[in-house]
C-alpha positions as CSV (number, residue, x, y, z in Angstrom):
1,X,0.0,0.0,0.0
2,X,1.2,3.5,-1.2
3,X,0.7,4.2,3.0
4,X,2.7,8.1,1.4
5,X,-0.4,8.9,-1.1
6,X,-3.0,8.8,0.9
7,X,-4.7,11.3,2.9
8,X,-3.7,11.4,6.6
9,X,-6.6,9.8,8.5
10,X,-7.8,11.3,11.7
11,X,-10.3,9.0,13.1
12,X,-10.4,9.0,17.0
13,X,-9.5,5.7,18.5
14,X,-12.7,4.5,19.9
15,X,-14.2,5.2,16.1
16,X,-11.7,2.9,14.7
17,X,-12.3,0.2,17.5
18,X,-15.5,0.3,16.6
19,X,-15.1,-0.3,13.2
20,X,-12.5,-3.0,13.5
21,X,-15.4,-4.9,15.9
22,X,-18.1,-4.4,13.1
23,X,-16.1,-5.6,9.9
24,X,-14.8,-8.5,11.6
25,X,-18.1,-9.4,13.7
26,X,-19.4,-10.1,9.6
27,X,-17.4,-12.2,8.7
28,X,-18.5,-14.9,11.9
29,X,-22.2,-13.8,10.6
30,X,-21.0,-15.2,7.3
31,X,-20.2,-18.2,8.8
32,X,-22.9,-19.0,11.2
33,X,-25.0,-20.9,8.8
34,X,-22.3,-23.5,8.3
35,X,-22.4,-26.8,9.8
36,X,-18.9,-27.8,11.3
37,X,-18.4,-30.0,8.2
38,X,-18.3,-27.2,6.0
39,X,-15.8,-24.6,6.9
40,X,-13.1,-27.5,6.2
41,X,-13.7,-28.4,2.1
42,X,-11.9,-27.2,-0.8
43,X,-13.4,-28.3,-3.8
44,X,-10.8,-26.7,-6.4
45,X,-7.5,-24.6,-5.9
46,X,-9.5,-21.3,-6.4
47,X,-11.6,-22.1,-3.4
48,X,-10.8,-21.9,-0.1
49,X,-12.1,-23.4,3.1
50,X,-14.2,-21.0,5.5
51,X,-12.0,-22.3,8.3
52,X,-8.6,-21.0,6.3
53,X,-10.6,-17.6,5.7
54,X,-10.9,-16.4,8.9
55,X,-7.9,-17.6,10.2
56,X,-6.1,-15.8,7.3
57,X,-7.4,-12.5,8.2
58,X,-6.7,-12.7,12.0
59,X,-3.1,-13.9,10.7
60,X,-2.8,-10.7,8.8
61,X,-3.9,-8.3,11.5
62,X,-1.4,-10.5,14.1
63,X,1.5,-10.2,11.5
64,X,1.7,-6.7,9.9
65,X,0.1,-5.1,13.5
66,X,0.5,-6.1,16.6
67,X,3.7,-8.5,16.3
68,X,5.4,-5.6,14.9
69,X,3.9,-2.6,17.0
70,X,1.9,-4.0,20.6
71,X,4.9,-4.0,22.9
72,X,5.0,-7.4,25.1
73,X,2.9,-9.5,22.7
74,X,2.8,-12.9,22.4
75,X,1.7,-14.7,18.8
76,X,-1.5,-17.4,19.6
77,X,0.6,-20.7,18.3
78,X,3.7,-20.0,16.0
79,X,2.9,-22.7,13.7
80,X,0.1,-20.2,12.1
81,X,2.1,-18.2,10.4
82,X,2.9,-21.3,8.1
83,X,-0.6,-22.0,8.4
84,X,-2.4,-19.0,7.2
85,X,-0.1,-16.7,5.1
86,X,-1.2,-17.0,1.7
87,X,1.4,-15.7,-0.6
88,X,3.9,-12.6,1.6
89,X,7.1,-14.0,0.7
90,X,8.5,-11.4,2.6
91,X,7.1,-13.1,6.0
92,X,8.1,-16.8,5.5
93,X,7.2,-20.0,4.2
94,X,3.3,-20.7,3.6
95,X,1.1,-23.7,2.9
96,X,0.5,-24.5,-1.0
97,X,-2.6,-22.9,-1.8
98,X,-4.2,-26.2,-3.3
99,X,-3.1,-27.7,0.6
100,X,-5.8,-25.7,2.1
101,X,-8.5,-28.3,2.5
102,X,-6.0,-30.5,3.7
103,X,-5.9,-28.4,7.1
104,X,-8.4,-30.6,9.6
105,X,-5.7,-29.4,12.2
106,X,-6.2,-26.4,14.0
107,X,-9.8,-26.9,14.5
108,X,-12.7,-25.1,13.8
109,X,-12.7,-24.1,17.2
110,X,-8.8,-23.6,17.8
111,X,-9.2,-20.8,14.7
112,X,-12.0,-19.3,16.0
113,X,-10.0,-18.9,19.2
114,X,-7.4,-17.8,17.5
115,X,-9.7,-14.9,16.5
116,X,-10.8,-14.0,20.1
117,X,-7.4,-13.6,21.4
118,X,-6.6,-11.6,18.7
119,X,-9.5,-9.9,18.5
120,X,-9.0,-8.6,21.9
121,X,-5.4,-8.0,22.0
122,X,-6.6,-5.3,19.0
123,X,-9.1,-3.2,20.8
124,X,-6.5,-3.3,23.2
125,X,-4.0,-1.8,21.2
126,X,-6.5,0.5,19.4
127,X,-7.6,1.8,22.9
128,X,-4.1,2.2,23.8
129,X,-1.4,5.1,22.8
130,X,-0.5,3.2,19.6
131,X,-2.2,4.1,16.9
132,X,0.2,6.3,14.7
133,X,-0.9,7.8,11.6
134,X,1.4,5.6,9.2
135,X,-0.6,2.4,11.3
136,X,-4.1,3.9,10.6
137,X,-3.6,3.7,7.3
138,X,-2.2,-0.2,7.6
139,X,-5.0,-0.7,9.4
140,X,-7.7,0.0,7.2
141,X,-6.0,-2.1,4.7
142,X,-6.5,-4.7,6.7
143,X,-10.2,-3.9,7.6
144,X,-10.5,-4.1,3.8
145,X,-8.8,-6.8,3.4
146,X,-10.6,-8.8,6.0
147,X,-14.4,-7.6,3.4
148,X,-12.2,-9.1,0.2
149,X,-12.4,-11.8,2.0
150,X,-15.9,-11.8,3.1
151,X,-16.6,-11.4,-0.4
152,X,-15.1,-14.7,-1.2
153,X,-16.3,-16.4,1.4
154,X,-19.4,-16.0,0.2
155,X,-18.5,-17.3,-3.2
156,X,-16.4,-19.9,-1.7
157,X,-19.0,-21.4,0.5
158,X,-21.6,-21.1,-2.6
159,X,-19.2,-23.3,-4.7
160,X,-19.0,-25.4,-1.8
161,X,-23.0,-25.9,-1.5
162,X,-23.3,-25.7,-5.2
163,X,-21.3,-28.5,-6.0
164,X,-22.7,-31.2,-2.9
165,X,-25.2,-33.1,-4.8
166,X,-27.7,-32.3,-2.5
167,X,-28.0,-28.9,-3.5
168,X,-28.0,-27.6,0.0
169,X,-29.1,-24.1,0.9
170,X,-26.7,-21.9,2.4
171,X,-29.8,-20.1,4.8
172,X,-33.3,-21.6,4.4
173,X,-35.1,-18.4,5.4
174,X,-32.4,-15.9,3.1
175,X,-34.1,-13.3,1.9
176,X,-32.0,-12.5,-2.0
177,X,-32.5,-8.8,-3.2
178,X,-35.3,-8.8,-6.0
179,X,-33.3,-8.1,-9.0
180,X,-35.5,-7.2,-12.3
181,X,-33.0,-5.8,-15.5
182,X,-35.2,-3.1,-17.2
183,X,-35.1,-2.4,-21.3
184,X,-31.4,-2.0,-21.8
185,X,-30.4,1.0,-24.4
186,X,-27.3,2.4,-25.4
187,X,-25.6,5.5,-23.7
188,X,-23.5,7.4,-26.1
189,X,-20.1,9.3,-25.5
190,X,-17.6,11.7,-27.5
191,X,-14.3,10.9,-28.3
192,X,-11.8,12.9,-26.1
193,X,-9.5,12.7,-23.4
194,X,-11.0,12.0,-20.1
195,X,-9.2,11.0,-16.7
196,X,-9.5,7.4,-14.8
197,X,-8.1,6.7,-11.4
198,X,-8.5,7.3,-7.3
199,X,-9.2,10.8,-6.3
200,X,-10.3,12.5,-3.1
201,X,-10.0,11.5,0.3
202,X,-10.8,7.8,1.7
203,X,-9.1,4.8,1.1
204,X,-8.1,3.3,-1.6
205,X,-6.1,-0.1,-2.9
206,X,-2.5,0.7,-4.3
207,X,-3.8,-0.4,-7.6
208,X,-6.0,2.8,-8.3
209,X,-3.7,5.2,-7.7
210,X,-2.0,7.6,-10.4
211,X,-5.0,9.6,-12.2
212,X,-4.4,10.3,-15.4
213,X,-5.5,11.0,-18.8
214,X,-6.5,8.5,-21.4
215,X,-8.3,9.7,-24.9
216,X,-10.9,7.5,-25.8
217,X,-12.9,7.1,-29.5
218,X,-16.5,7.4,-29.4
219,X,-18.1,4.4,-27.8
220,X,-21.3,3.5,-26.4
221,X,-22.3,1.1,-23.3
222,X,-25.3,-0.4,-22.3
223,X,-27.8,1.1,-19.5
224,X,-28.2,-2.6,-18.4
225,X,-26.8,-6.0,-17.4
226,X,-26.9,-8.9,-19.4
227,X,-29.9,-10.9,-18.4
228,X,-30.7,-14.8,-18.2
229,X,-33.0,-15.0,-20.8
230,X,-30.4,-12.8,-23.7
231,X,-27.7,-15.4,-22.2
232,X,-30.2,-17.9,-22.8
233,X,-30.7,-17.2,-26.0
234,X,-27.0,-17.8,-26.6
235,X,-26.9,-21.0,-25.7
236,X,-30.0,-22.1,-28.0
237,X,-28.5,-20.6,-31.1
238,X,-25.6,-23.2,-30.2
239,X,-23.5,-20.5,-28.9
240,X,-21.1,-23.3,-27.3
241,X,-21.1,-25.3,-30.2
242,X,-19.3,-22.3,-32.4
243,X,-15.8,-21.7,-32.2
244,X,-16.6,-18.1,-34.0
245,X,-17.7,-16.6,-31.3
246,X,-14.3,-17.7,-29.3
247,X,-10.8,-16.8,-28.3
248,X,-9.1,-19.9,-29.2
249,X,-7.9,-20.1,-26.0
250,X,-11.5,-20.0,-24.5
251,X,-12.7,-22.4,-27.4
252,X,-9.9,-24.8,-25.9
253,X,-11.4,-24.4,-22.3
254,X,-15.2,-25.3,-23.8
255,X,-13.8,-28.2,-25.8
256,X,-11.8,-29.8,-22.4
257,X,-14.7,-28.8,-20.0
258,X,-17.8,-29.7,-21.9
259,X,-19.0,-26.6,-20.9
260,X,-22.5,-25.6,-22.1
261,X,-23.9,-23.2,-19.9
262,X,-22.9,-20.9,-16.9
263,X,-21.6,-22.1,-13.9
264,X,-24.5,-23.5,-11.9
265,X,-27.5,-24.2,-14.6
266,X,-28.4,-27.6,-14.8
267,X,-31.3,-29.3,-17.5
268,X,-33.3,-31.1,-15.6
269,X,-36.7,-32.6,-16.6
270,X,-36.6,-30.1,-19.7
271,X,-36.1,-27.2,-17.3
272,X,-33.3,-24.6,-16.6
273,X,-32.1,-24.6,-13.3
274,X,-29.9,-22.4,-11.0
275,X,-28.2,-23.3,-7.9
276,X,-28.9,-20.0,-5.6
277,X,-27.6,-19.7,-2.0
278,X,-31.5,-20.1,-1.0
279,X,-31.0,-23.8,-3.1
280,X,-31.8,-25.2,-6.6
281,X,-34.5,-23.0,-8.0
282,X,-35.7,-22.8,-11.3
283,X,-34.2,-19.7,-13.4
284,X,-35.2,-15.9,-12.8
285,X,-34.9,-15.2,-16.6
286,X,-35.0,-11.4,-15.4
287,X,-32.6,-11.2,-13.6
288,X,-28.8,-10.5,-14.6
289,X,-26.5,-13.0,-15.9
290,X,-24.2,-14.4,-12.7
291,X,-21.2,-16.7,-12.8
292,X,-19.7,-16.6,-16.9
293,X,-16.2,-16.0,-17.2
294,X,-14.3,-13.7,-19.3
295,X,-14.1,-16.3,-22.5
296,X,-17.8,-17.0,-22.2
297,X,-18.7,-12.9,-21.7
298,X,-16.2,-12.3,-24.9
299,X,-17.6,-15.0,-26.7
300,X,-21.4,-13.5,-26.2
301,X,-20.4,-10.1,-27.1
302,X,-19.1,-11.6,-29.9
303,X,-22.5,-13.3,-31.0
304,X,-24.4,-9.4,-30.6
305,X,-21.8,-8.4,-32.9
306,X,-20.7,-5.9,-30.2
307,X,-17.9,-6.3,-27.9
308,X,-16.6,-5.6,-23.6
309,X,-15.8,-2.4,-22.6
310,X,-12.0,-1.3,-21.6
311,X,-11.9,-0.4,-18.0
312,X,-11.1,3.1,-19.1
313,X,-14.6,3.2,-21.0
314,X,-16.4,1.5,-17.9
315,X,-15.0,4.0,-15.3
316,X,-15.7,7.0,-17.8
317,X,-19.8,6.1,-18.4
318,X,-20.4,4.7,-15.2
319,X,-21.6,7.6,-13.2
320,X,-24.9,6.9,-16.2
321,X,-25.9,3.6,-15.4
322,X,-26.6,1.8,-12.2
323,X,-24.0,-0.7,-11.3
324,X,-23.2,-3.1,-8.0
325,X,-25.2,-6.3,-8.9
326,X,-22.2,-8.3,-10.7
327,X,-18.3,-7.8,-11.1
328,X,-18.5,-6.8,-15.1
329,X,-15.7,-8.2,-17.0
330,X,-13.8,-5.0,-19.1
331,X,-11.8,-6.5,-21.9
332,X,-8.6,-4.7,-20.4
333,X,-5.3,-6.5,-19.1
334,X,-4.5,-6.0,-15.7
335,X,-1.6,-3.7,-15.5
336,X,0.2,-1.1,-13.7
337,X,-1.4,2.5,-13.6
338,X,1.3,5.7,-14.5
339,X,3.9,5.7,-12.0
340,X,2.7,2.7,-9.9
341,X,5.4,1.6,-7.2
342,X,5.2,-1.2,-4.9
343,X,5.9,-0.3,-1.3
344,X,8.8,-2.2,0.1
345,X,8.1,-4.8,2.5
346,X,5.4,-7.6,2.6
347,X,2.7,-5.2,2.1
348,X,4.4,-4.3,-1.1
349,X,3.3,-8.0,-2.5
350,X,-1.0,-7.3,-2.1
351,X,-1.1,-6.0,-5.7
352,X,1.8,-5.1,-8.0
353,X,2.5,-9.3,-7.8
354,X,-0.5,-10.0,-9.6
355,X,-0.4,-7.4,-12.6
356,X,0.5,-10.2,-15.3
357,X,-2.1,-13.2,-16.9
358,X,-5.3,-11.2,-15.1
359,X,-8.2,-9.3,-16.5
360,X,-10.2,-6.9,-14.9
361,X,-13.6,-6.5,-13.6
362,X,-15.0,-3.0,-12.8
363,X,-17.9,-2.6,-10.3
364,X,-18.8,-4.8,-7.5
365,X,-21.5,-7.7,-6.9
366,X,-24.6,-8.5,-4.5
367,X,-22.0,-10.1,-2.1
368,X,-19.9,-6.7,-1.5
369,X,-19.4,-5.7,1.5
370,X,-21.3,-2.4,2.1
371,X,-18.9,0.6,1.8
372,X,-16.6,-1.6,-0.1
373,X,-17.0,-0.5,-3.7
374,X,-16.4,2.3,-5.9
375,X,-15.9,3.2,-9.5
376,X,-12.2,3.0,-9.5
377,X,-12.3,-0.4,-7.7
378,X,-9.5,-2.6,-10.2
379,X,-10.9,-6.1,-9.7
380,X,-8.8,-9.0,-11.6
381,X,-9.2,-12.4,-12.2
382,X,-7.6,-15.3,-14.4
383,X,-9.8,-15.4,-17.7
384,X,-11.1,-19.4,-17.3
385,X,-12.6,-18.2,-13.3
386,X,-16.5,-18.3,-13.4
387,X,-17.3,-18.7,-9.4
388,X,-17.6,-14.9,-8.4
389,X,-20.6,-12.8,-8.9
390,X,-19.4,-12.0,-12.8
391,X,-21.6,-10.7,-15.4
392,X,-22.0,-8.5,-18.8
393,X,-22.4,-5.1,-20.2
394,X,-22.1,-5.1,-23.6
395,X,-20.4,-1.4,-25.7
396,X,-20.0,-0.9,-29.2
């Protein structure tokens, strides 16, 4: 984190403890539907267990604050350091990502624990005379670190459910936000230079600093979302069976998977279905198009003879529309904004690591955190990825 860009925070201390308690008191609400069994599985390498999740985020607050800056304290086990680092090279050896699910040691209830004692020792230091500036700023990015991850939970534990042949729900009495796409039409805008990027005050991730300028042709971009029943209509034109509508290397992904619809529609009985976190239900063909991944969302684009927006375009129109009901794929590379400069240290590796083999996704999704999106977000995933809340808006 560029901690020497951002605005100096002045928060009083008993604010801050407050919203340390909050963020990380969602993340147990998250969980509290689970059955023990649950918070352990790891179905693929981009999942992870529930259990690793909220151990890795008490790891990161124990690690990069109070090891480092609570005088007299004492880490919970030393073995969790191995145990929940994900990928800071800087702070030591880690468990292989795809080893996750392998973790039935510590326990459910040893992490959660875990979290207690460092939950405490926090609002001990936050009530206490440590809290520089430069360690306000750390801290938030860690408080939105810890709602990334709440985000994925959520995704994780869906895939989870989703993929138990029982078609469990994730809450039986979940109330889902009614989503209904109105008639999409197309919002126009002038060639020109326009600028992209974090301005203001707040926070922001490393990634959206350096405004600048960036001339764009005249484009336009749909007022709406990709529904169901347009992506529906894909797939019964044989949109999977037509290598013209494909990258090659997205044709080579439908050819090894067998793929034929989005993740989580199954035929059964000569009817659509989606698996929901309220269970199997039958589909909502109103409702915007959830879980495709970047080949599939090119490969529709392609069949409306239109195209995906650069991320440039989408941050430039997107005070017009309404957006915050799926991550939309851009068709731009992740890269490094004008002047972008890792940080030294372990909090150097949180972004400028990944800027290689990623595309990115502008917006946010149904299962953001509140207060955790904004226009110049930079989301990035690997193209083949479907499980997050992704979706469409088409430009031409």
């Amino acid at each position: 984190m560029r901690t020497d860009q951002l605005p100096k925070k002045t928060m009083p201390v008993r604010n801050w403890a407050e919203k340390y308690t909050q963020i990380r008191n969602q993340s147990i609400e998250i969980c509290r539907p689970l059955e023990i069994e649950d918070y352990v599985v790891q179905p693929i390498v981009d999942v992870s267990p529930p259990k690793w999740h909220l151990g890795h985020t008490t790891w990161f607050f124990e690690t990069f604050i109070l090891k480092p800056n609570f005088p007299g304290y004492e880490v919970f086990d030393s073995q969790y350091n191995f145990v929940f680092n994900s990928y800071y090279e800087t702070v030591g050896a880690h468990v292989i990502r795809t080893d996750r699910g392998n973790l039935s040691r510590p326990s459910v209830s040893d992490v959660y624990r875990y979290r207690d004692y460092v939950d405490e020792k926090m609002i001990e230091f936050l009530q206490g005379d440590y809290l520089t500036e430069s360690l306000q700023s750390l801290l938030e990015l860690g408080l939105n670190h810890e709602q990334q991850h709440q985000e994925l939970l959520l995704t994780d534990i869906k895939y989870i459910l989703g993929h138990n042949p029982l078609f469990p729900a994730y809450k039986n009495d979940l109330i889902s936000p009614s989503i209904k796409i109105n008639t999409s039409e197309f919002i126009s805008f002038s060639e020109g230079v326009y600028e992209i990027g974090f301005q203001g005050e707040g926070f922001c991730f490393d990634n959206e600093l350096g405004r600048h300028k960036v001339y764009l042709n005249d484009f336009e971009m749909a007022s709406q979302l990709v529904t169901n029943r347009e992506y529906l209509e894909f797939i019964e034109a044989n949109g999977y069976q037509d290598f013209r509508y494909w990258h090659a290397e997205g044709w080579d992904w439908v050819k090894q998977n067998e793929t034929k619809s989005p993740l989580y529609w199954h035929f059964i009985d000569g009817k659509w279905m989606n698996y929901t976190l309220n269970g199997l239900q039958e589909i909502n063909l109103d409702e915007p198009l959830c879980h495709i991944n970047f080949f599939e969302a090119s490969a529709f684009a392609s069949w409306k003879e239109m195209r995906l927006p650069t991320e440039a375009e989408w941050e430039v129109a997107s005070n017009h529309f309404e957006w915050g009901k799926r991550w939309e794929w851009t068709n731009s590379a992740y890269l490094p904004y004008p002047g972008f400069k890792k940080e030294a240290g372990a909090v150097g590796e949180y972004n400028g690591k990944f800027m290689v083999n990623q595309t990115v996704l502008r917006g946010a999704s149904v299962a953001t955190p509140i207060g955790h999106s904004r226009n110049t977000y930079r989301n990035f995933f690997s193209t083949h990825l479907q499980w997050q809340f992704t979706g469409i808006r088409l430009a031409k």
